[in-house]
C-alpha positions, -999 to +999 in steps of 0.1 A: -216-369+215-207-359+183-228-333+178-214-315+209-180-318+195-187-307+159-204-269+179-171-267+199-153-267+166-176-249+147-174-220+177-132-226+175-133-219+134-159-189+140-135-177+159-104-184+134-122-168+107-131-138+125-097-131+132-082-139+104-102-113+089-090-086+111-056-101+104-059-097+068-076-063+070-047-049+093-021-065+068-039-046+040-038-015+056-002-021+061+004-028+027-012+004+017+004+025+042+038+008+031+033+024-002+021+055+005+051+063+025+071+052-005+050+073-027+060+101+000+096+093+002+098+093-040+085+124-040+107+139-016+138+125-038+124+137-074+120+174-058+150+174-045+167+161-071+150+188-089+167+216-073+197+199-078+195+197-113+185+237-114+218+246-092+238+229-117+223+242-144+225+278-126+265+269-122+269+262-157+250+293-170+273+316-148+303+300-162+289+306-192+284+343-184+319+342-169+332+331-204+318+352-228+328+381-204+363+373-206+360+370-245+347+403-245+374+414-220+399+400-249+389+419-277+382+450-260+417+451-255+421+439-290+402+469-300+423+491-281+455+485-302+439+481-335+417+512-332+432+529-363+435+495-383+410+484-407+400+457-386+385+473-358+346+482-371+343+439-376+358+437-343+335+463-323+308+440-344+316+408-327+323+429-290+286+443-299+273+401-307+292+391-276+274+416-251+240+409-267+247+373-261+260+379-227+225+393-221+204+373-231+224+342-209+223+368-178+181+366-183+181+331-185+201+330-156+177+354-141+149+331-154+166+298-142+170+316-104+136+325-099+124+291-110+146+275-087+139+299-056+100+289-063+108+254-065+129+258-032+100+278-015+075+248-029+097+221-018+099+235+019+063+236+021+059+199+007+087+189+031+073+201+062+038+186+049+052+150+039+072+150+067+040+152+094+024+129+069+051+104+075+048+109+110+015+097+114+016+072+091+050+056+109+028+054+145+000+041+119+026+013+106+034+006+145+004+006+155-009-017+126+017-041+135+011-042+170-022-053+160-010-082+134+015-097+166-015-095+187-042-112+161-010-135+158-008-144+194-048-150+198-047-169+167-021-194+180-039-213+205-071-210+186-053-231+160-040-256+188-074-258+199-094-269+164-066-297+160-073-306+195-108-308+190-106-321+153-091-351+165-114-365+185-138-364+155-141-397+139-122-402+110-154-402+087-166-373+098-131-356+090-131-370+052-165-354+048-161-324+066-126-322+041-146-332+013-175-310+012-146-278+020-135-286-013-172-276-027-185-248-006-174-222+019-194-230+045-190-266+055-210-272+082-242-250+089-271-258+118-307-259+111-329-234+120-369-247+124-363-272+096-342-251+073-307-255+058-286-224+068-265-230+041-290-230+007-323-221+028-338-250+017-363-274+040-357-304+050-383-334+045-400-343+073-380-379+073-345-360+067-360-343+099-365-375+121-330-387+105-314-357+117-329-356+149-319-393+158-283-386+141-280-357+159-258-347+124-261-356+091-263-341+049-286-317+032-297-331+005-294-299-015-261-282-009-246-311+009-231-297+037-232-313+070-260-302+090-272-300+129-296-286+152-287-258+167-285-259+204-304-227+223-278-200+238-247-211+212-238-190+183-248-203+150-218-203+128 
């Protein structure tokens, strides 16, 4: 009878829908764990590129250091030989500018080390942290997608059977069924007592005899297709 074969693919779609469900909740959970690993990874890449950046800069300041010690090399020796000229008090003047430039580029230097050692202690600890945290959320991703191939698999035949079983619907019964989809989520609902499960509304007592003699028919309110529900089978 109809009726039978409209519960066996109303059981068949409970059971699509539930799994798709879980499907899409596991591919969510993917998706978020996707990009908090990226977030992870990005992290990793800006701190170290960090402490990149503060090694260069360390390498520049020392040849920096390296260079105004050589001028001052320069024109001490300068001031050796021209000791009795007239020159030498605006020389010892720029030696004197040199070495209080030379210090204060040896305290940034100073400055730009310890900076760098803290950001090098910090970036261990976040390492070894983002590291574990990438760990568990890699056996998180595997274990995610072994559940997606398996909701996959179980979703297959599932599939095969609702085409199965949709074709030996009549052809009528299809176009409805399609046509009422296109209005509400819930297609096809049963009746419990002499209520729609769809809008909760009661049926007439002659929609009642219709229904009982059709074994399947239309609420009149929400126009889905309704049917008695059969004791011991899941209402959908």
């Amino acid at each position: 009878m109809i009726a039978d074969k409209v519960r066996i693919l109303l059981d068949l779609i409970e059971k699509k829908i539930s799994l798709e469900k879980k499907f899409n909740e596991s591919a969510f959970e993917k998706k978020e764990l996707l990009a908090n690993k990226e977030k992870l990874e990005k992290k990793l890449d800006q701190d170290s590129q960090s402490i990149k950046n503060l090694k260069k800069d360390i390498a520049s300041i020392e040849l920096d250091i390296n260079d105004l010690a050589s001028k001052e090399t320069v024109l001490k020796k300068r001031e050796n030989l021209l000791i009795k000229s007239r020159e030498v008090e605006a020389l010892r003047r720029d030696i004197s500018a040199l070495q209080e430039k030379r210090e204060v580029v040896e305290d940034e230097l100073l400055d730009t080390i310890e900076i760098m050692q803290k950001k090098e202690r910090d970036f261990k600890k976040f390492s070894q942290e983002a590291n574990d945290q990438l760990t568990v959320l890699d056996e998180k991703l595997d274990e995610v997608v072994g559940v997606l191939s398996s909701l996959e698999e179980a979703l297959a035949p599932i599939f095969h059977e609702i085409k199965v079983a949709s074709a030996e619907l009549p052809d009528s019964f299809k176009s409805q069924y399609q046509k009422t989809l296109s209005k509400v989520d819930r297609p096809i609902v049963s009746i419990d007592g002499s209520s729609c499960q769809g809008c909760y509304n009661l049926l007439t007592p002659r929609e009642l005899v219709v229904l009982k003699k059709q074994q399947i028919t239309e609420c009149a309110h929400c126009h889905r297709i309704i049917y008695f529900a059969v004791p011991g089978i899941e209402k959908p």
